[in-house]
C-alpha positions as CSV (number, residue, x, y, z in Angstrom):
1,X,112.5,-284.5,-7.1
2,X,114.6,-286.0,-4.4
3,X,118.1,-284.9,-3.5
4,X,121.1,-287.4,-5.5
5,X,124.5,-286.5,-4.7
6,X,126.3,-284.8,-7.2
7,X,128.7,-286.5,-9.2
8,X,132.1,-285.7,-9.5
9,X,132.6,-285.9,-13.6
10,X,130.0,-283.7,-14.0
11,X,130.8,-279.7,-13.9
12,X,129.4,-277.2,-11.4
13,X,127.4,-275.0,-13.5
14,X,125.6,-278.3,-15.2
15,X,124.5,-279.8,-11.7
16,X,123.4,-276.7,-9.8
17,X,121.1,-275.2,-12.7
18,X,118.9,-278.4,-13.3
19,X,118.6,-279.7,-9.3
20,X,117.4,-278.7,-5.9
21,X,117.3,-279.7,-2.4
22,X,113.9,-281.6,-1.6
23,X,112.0,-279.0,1.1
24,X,108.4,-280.9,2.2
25,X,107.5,-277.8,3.8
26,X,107.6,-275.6,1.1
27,X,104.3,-275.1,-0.1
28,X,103.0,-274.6,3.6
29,X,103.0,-271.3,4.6
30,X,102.7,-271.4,7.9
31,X,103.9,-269.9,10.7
32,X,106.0,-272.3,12.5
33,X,104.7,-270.9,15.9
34,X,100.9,-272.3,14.7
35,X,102.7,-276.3,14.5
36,X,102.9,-276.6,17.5
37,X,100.5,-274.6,19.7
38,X,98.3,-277.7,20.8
39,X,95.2,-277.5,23.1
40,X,95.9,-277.8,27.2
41,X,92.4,-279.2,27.4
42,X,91.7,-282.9,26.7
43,X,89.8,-283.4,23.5
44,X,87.2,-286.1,23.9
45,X,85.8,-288.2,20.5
46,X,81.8,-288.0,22.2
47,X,79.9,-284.8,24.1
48,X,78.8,-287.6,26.4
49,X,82.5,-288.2,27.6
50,X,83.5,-284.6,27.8
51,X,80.4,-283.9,30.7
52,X,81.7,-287.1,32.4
53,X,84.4,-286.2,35.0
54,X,86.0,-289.7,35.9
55,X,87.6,-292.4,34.3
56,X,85.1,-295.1,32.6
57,X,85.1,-298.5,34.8
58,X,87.4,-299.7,32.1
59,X,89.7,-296.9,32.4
60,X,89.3,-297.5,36.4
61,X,90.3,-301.3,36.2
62,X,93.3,-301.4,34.1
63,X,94.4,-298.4,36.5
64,X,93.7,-299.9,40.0
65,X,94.6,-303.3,38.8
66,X,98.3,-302.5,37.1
67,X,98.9,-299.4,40.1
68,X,98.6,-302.6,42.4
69,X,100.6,-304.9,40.7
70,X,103.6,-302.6,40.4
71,X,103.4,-301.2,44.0
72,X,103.1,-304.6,45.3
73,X,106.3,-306.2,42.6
74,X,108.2,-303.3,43.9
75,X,107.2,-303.8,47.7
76,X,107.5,-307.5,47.6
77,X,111.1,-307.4,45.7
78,X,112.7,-305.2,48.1
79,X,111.5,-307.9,50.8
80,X,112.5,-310.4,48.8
81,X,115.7,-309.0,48.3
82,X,116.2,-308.4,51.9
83,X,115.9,-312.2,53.0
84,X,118.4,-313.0,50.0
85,X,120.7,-311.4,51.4
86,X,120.0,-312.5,54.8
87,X,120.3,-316.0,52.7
88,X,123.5,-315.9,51.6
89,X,126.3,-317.9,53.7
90,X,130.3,-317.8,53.7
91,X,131.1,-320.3,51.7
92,X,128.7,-319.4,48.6
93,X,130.5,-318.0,45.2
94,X,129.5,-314.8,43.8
95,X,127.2,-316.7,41.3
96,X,125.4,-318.3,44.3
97,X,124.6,-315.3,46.5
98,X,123.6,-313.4,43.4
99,X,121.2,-316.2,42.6
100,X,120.1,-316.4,45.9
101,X,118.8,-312.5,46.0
102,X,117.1,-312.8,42.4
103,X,115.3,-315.4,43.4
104,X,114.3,-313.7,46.5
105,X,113.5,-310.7,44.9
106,X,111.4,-312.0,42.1
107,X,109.4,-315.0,44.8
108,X,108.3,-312.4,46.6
109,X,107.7,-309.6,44.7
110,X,105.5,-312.3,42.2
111,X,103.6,-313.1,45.6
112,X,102.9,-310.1,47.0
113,X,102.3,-308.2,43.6
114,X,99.7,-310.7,42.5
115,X,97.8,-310.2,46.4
116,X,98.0,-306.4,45.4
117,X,96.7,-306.3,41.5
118,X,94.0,-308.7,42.9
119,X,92.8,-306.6,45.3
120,X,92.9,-303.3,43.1
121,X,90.7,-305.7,40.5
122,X,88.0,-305.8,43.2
123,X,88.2,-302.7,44.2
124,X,88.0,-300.9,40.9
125,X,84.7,-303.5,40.0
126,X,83.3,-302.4,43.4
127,X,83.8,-298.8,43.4
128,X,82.5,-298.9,39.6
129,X,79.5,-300.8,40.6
130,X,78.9,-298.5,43.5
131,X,79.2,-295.1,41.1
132,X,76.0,-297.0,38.5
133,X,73.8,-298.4,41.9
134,X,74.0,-295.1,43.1
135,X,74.6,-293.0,39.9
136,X,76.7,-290.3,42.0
137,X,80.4,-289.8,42.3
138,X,81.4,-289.1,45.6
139,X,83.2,-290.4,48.9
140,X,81.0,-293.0,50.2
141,X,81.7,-295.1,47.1
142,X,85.3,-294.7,47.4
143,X,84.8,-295.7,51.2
144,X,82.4,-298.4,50.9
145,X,84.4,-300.2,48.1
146,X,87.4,-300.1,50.3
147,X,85.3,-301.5,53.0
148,X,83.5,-304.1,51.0
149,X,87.3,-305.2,49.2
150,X,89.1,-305.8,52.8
151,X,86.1,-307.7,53.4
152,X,86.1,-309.9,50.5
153,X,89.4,-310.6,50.0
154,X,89.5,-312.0,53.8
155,X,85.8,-313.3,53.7
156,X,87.6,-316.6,53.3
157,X,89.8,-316.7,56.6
158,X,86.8,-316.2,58.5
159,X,83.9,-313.3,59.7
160,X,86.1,-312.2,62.2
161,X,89.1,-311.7,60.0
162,X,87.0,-310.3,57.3
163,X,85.7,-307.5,60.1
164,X,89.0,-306.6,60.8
165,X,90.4,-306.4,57.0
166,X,87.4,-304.7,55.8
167,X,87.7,-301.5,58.5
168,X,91.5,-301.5,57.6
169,X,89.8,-301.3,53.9
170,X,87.9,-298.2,54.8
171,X,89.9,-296.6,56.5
172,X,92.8,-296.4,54.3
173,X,90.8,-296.2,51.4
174,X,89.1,-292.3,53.8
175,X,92.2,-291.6,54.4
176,X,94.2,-292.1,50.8
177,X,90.6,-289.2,49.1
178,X,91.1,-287.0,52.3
179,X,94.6,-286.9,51.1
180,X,93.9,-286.3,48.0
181,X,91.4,-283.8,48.6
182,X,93.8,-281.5,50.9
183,X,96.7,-282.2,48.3
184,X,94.4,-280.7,45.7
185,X,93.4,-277.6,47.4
186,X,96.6,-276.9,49.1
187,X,99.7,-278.1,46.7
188,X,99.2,-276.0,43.5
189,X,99.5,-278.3,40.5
C-alpha cells in the first residue's frame, strides 16, 4: 500500500492502526555493506574480450578521432580567440568586439579541430590495420602508423613535404608511448 496523507477529520487511533509507511526494502535482508561492494576489475560480456588487452579498432577510432577533435577545438579557439582580440579596433561597441572574438574563436577552432580529428581517423585505421597485418601489439605499430599518418595527410603537398610530416609523425607518435611507458612504471596510479 502506498503512503496517503492522513486526513485531518479522521482521529488518530483510526489512521495509525490500519496504515503504514511504504518501505521497498523491507523484505531484503541484506546487509547494506553487500549493495554496494562492486568488482574493481572490468567485467567483460565474451572470454575472448577478457584475454584481449587493447581497445577493439572501434573502441580505437571513436577514441583517436574525438581526443583529436577536442584538442584541436580547444587549440584552435584559443588562437582564434587571440587574433579577435588583436581584431578589435577603438571605435567598436561592446557587441562588436564580442562578436569579433566568437567568431575568431569558433573559425579557428572549427579549422584546426577538423585537421586534428582527421588525422586521429587515420591514425587509429592505420595503427588498427597494423595490430591484424602483424597480429602483435607492440611499439613499431604505434610508430609506423605515426609515420605512415604524417605522410598521408601531407602526401598531397608533395614527396618532399610528406618526408618531412611523416618523421615528425614518428617521432611524436615514439615519443608520446615512451612517455607513457615511463609514466606507467614511475607515477603510481
Amino acid at each position: 500500500m502506498a503512503y496517503q496523507p492522513k486526513d485531518p477529520n479522521q482521529s488518530n487511533d483510526e489512521s495509525s492502526s490500519n496504515r503504514r509507511l511504504y518501505n521497498p526494502y523491507q523484505d531484503l535482508h541484506l546487509p547494506a555493506k553487500t549493495l554496494y561492494n562492486l568488482p574493481t576489475s572490468p567485467e567483460f560480456l565474451f572470454q575472448e574480450e577478457a584475454v584481449a588487452q587493447r581497445r577493439s579498432w572501434g573502441e580505437n577510432l571513436t577514441y583517436y578521432t574525438g581526443i583529436g577533435y577536442l584538442a584541436g577545438a580547444t587549440a584552435g579557439a584559443a588562437k582564434g580567440f587571440g587574433s579577435g582580440v588583436k581584431a578589435i579596433e577603438r571605435t567598436d561597441t561592446t557587441k562588436l568586439k564580442i562578436n569579433r572574438i566568437l567568431n575568431g574563436s569558433g573559425h579557428a577552432g572549427r579549422q584546426i579541430g577538423n585537421r586534428c580529428g582527421v588525422i586521429g581517423l587515420m591514425y587509429a585505421g592505420l595503427e588498427s590495420g597494423m595490430v591484424a597485418f602483424r597480429e602483435t601489439d607492440d611499439v613499431i605499430n604505434s610508430v609506423v602508423a605515426g609515420l605512415a599518418t604524417g605522410a598521408l595527410y601531407k602526401a598531397a603537398a608533395g614527396p618532399r613535404s610528406a618526408a618531412v610530416a611523416g618523421a615528425i609523425g614518428g617521432v611524436l607518435v615514439g615519443l608520446a608511448v615512451t612517455g607513457k611507458q615511463a609514466l606507467k612504471r614511475y607515477v603510481p596510479i
